[in-house]
mmCIF file as Biopython writes it, N, C-alpha, C and O atoms, coordinates in Angstrom:
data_model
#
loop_
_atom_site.group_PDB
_atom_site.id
_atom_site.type_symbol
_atom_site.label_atom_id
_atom_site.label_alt_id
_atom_site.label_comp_id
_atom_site.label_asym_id
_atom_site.label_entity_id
_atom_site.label_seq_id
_atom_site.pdbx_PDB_ins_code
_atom_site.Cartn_x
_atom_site.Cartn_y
_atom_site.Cartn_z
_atom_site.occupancy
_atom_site.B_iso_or_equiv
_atom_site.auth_seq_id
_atom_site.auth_asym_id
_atom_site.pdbx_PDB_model_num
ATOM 1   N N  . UNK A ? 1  ? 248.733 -130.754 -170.216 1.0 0.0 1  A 1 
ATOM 2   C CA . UNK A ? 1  ? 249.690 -131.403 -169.334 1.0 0.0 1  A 1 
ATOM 3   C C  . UNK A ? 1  ? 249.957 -130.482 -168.146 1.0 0.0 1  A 1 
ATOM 4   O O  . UNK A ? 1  ? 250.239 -129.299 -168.340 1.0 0.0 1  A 1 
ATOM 5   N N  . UNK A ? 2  ? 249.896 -130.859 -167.253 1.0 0.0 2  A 1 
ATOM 6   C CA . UNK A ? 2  ? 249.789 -129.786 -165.642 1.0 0.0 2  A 1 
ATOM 7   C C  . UNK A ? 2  ? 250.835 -130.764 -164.916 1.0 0.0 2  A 1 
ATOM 8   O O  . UNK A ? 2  ? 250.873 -131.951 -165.240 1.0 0.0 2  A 1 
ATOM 9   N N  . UNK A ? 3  ? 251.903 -130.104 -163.671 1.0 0.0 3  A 1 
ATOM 10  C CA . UNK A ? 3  ? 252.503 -130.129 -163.056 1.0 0.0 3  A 1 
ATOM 11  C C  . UNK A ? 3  ? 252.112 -131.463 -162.159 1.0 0.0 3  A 1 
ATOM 12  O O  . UNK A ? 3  ? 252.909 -132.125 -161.493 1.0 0.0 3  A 1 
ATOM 13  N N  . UNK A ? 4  ? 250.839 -131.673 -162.287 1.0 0.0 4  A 1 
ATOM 14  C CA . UNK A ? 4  ? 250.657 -132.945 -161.335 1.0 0.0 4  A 1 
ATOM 15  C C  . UNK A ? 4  ? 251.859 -134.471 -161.785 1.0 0.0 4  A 1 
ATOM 16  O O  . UNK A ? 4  ? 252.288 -135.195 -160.887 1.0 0.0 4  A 1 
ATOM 17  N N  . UNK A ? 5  ? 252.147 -134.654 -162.973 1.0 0.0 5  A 1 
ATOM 18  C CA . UNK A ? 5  ? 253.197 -135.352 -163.337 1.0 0.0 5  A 1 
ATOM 19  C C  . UNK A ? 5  ? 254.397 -135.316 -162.711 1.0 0.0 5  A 1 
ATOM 20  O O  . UNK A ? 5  ? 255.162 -136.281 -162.692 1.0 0.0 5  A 1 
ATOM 21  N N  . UNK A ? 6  ? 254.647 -134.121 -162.124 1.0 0.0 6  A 1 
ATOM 22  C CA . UNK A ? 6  ? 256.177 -134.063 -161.655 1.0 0.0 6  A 1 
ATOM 23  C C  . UNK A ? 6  ? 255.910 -134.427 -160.274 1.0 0.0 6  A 1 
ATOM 24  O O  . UNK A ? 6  ? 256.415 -133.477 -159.676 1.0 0.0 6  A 1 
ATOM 25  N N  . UNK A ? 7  ? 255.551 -135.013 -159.613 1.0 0.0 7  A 1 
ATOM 26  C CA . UNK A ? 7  ? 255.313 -135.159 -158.154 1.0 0.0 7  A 1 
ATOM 27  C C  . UNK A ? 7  ? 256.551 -135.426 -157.324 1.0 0.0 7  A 1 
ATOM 28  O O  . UNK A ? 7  ? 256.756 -134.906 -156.227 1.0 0.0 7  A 1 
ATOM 29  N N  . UNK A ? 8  ? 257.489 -136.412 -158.028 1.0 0.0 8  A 1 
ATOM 30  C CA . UNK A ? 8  ? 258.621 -136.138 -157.389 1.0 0.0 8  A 1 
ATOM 31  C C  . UNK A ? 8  ? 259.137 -135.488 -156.892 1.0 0.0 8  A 1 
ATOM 32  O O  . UNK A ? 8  ? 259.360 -134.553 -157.661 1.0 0.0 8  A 1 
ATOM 33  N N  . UNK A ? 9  ? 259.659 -135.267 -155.736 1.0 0.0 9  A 1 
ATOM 34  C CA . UNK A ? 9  ? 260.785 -134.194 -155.727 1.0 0.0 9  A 1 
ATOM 35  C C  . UNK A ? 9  ? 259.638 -132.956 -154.543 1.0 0.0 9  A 1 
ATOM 36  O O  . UNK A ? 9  ? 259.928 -132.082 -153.725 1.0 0.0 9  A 1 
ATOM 37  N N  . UNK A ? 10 ? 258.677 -133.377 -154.922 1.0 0.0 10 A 1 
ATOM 38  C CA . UNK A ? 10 ? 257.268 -132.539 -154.143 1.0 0.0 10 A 1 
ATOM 39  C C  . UNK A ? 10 ? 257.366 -131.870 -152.818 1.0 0.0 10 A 1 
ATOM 40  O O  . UNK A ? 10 ? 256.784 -132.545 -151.970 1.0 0.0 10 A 1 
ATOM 41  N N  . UNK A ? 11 ? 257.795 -130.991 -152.430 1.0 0.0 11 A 1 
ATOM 42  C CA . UNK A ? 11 ? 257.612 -130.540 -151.209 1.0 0.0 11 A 1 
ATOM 43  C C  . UNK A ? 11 ? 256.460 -129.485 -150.566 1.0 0.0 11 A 1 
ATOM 44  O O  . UNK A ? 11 ? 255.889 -128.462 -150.944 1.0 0.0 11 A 1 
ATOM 45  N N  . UNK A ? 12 ? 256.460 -130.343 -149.375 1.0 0.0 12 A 1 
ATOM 46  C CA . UNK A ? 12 ? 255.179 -129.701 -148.902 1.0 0.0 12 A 1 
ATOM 47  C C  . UNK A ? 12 ? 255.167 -129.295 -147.413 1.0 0.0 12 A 1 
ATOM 48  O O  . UNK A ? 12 ? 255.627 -130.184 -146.696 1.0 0.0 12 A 1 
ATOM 49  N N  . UNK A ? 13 ? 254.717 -128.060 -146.684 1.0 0.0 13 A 1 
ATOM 50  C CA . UNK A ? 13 ? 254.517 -128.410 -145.089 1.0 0.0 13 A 1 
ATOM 51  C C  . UNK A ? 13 ? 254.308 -129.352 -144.229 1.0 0.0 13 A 1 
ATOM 52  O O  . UNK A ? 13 ? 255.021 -129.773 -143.318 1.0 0.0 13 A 1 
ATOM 53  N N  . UNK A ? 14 ? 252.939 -129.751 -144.700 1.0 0.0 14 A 1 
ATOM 54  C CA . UNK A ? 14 ? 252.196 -130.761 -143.848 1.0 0.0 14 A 1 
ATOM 55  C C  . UNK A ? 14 ? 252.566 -132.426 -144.512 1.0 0.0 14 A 1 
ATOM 56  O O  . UNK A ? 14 ? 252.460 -133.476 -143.880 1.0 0.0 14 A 1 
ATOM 57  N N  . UNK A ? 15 ? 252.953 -132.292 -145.746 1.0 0.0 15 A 1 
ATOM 58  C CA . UNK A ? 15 ? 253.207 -134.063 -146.150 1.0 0.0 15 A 1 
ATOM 59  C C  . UNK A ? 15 ? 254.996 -134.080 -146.752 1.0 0.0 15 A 1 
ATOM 60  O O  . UNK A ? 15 ? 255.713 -133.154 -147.132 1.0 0.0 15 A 1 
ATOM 61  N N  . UNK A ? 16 ? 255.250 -135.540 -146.622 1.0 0.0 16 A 1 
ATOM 62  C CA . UNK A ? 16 ? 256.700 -135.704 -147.167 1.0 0.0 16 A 1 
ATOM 63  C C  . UNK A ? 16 ? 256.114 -136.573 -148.376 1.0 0.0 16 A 1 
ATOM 64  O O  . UNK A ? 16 ? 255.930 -137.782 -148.236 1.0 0.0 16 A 1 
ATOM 65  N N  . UNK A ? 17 ? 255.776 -135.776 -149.793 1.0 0.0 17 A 1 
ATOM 66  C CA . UNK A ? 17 ? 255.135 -136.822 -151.058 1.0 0.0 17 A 1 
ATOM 67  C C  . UNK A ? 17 ? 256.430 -138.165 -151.497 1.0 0.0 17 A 1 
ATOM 68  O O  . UNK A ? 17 ? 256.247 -139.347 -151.787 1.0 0.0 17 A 1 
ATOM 69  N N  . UNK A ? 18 ? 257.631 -137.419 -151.393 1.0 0.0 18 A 1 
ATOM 70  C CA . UNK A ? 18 ? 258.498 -138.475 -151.774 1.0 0.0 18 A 1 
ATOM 71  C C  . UNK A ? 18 ? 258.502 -140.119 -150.793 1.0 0.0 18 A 1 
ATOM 72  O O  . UNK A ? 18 ? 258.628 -141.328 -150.988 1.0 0.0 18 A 1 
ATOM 73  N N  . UNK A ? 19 ? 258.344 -139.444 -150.031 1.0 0.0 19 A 1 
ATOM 74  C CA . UNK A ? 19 ? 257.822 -140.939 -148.520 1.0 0.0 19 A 1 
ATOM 75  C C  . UNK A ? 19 ? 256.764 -141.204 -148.606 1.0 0.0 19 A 1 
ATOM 76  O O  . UNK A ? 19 ? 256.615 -142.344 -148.167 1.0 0.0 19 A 1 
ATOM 77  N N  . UNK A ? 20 ? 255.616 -140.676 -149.034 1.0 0.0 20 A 1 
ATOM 78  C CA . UNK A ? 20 ? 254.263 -141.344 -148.975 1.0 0.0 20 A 1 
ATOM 79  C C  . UNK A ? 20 ? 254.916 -142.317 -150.747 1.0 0.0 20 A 1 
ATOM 80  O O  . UNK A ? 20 ? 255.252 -143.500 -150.813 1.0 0.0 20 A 1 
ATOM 81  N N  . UNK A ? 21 ? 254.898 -141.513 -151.663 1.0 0.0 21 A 1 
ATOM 82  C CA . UNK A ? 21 ? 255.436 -142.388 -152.724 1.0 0.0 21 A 1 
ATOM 83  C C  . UNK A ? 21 ? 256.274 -143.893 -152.580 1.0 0.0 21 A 1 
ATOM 84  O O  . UNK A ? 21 ? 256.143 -144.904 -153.270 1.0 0.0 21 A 1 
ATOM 85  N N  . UNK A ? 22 ? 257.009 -143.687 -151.637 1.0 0.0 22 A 1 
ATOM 86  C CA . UNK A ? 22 ? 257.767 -144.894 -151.642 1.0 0.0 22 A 1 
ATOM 87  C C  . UNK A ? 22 ? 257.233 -145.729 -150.975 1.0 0.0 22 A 1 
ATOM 88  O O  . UNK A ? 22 ? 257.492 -146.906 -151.226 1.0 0.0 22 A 1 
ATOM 89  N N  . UNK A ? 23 ? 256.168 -145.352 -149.739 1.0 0.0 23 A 1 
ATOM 90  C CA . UNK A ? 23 ? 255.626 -146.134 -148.751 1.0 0.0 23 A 1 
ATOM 91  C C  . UNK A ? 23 ? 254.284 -146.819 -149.991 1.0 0.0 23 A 1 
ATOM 92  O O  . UNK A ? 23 ? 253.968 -148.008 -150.022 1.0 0.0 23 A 1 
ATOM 93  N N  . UNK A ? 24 ? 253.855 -146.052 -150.637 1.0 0.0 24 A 1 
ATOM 94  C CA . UNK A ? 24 ? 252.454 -146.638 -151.624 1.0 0.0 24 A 1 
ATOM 95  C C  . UNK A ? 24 ? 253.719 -147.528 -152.667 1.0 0.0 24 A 1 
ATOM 96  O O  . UNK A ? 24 ? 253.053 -148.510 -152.996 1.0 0.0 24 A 1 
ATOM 97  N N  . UNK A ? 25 ? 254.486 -147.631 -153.035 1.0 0.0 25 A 1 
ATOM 98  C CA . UNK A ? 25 ? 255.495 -148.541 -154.080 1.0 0.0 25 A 1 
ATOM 99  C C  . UNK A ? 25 ? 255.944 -149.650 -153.152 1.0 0.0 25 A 1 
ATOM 100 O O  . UNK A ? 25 ? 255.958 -150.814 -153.554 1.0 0.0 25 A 1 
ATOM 101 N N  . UNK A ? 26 ? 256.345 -149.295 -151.804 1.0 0.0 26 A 1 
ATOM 102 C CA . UNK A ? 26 ? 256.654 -150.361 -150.771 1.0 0.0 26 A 1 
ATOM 103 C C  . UNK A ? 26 ? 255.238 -151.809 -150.790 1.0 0.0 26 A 1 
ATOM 104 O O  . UNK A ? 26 ? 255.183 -153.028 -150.952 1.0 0.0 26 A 1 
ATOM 105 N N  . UNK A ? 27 ? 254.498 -150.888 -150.567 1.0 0.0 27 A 1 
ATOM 106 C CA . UNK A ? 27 ? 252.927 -151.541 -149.995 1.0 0.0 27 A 1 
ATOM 107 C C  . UNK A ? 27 ? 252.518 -152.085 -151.358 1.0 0.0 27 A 1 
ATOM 108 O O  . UNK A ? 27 ? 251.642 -152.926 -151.159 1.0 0.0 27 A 1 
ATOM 109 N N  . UNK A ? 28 ? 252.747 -151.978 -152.496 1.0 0.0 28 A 1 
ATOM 110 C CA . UNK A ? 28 ? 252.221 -152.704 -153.970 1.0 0.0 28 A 1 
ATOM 111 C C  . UNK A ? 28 ? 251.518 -151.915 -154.571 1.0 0.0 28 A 1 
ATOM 112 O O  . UNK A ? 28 ? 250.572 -152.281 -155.268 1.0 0.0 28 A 1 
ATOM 113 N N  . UNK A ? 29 ? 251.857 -150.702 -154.405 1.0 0.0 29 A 1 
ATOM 114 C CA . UNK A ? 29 ? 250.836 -149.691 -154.886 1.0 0.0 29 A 1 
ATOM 115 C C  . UNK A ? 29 ? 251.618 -149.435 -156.575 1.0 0.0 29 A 1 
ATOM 116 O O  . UNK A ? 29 ? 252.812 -149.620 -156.810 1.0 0.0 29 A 1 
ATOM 117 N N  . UNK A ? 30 ? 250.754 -149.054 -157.408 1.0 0.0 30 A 1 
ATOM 118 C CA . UNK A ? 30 ? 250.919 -148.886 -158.981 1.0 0.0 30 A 1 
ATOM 119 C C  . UNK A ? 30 ? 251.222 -147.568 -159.688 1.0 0.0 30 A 1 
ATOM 120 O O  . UNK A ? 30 ? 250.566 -147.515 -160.728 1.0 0.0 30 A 1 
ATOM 121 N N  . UNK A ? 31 ? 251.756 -146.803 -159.555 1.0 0.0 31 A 1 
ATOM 122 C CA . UNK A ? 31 ? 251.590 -145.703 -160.413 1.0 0.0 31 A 1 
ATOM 123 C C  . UNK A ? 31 ? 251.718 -145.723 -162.264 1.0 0.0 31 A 1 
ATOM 124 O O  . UNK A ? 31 ? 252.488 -146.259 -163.061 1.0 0.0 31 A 1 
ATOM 125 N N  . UNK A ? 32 ? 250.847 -145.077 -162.345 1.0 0.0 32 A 1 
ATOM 126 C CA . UNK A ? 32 ? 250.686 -145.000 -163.918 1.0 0.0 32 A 1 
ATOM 127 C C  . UNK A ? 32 ? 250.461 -143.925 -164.407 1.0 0.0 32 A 1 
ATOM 128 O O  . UNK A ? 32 ? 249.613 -143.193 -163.897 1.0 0.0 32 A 1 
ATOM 129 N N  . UNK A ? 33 ? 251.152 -143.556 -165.508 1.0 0.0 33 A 1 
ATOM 130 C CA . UNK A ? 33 ? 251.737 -142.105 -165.814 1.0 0.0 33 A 1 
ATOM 131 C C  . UNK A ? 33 ? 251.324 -142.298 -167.726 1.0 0.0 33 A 1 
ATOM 132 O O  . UNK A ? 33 ? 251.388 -143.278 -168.467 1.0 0.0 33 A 1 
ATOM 133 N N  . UNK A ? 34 ? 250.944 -140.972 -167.948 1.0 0.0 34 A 1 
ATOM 134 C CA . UNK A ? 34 ? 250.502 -140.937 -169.593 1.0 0.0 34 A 1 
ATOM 135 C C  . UNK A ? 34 ? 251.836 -140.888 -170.235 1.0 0.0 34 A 1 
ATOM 136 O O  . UNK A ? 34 ? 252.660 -140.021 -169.943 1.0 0.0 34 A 1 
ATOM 137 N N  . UNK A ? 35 ? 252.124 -142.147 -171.418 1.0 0.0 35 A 1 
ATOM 138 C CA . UNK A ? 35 ? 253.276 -141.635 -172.462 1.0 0.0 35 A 1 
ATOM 139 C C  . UNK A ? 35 ? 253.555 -140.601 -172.850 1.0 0.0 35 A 1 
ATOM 140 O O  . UNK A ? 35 ? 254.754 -140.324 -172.883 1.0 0.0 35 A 1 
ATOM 141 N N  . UNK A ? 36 ? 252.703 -139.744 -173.240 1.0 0.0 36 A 1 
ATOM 142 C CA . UNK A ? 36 ? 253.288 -138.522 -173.815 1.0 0.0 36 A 1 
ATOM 143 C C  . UNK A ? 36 ? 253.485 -137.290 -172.501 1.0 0.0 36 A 1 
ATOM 144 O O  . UNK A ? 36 ? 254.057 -136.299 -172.955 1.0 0.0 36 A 1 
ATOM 145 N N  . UNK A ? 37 ? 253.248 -137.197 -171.477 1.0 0.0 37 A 1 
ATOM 146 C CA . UNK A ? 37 ? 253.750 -136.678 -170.316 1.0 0.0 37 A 1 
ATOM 147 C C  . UNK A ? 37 ? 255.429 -136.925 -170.002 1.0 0.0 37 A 1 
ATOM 148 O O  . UNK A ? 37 ? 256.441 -136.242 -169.839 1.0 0.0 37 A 1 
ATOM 149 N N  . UNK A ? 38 ? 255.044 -138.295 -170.028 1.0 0.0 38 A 1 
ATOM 150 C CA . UNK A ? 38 ? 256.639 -138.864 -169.949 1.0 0.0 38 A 1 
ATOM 151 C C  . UNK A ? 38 ? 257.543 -138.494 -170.744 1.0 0.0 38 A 1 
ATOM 152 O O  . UNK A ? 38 ? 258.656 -138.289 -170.258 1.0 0.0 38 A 1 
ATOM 153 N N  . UNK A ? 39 ? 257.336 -138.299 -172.215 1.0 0.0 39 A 1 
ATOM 154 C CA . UNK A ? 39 ? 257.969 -138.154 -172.631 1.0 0.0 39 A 1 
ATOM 155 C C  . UNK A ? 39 ? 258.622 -136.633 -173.341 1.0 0.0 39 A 1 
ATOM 156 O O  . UNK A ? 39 ? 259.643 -136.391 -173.985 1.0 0.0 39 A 1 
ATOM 157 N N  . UNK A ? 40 ? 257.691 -135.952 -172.948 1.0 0.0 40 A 1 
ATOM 158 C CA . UNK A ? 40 ? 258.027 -134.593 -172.902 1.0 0.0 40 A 1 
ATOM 159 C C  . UNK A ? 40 ? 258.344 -134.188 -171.434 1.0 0.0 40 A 1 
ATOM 160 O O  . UNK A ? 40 ? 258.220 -132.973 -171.280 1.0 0.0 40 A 1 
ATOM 161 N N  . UNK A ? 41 ? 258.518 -134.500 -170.911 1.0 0.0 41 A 1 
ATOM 162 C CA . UNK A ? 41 ? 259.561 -134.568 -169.532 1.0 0.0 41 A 1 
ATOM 163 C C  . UNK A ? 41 ? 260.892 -135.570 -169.303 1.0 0.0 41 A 1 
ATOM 164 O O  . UNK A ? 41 ? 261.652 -135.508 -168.336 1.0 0.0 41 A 1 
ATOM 165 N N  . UNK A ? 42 ? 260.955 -136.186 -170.043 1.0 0.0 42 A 1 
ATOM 166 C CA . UNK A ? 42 ? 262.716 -137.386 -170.120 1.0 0.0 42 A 1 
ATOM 167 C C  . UNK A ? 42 ? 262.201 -138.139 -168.619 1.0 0.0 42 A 1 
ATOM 168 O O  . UNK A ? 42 ? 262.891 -139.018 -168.101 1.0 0.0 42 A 1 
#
């Protein structure tokens, strides 16, 4: 399990991940995340 799960919250120089996130959820975009990631993170 690697940090790529937590993307939220993501800060970066060159990108705003929390705005590209909402803009790909805006647009119909899907995210899909492994149960047991999830759930050893709440």
């Amino acid at each position: 399990m690697g940090e790529a799960v937590e993307c939220e919250g993501l800060t970066h120089v060159k990108f705003n991940v929390d705005e590209q996130l909402h803009a790909f959820i805006v647009n119909g975009g899907e995210i899909l995340a492994y149960g047991t990631c999830l759930k050893s993170r709440h």
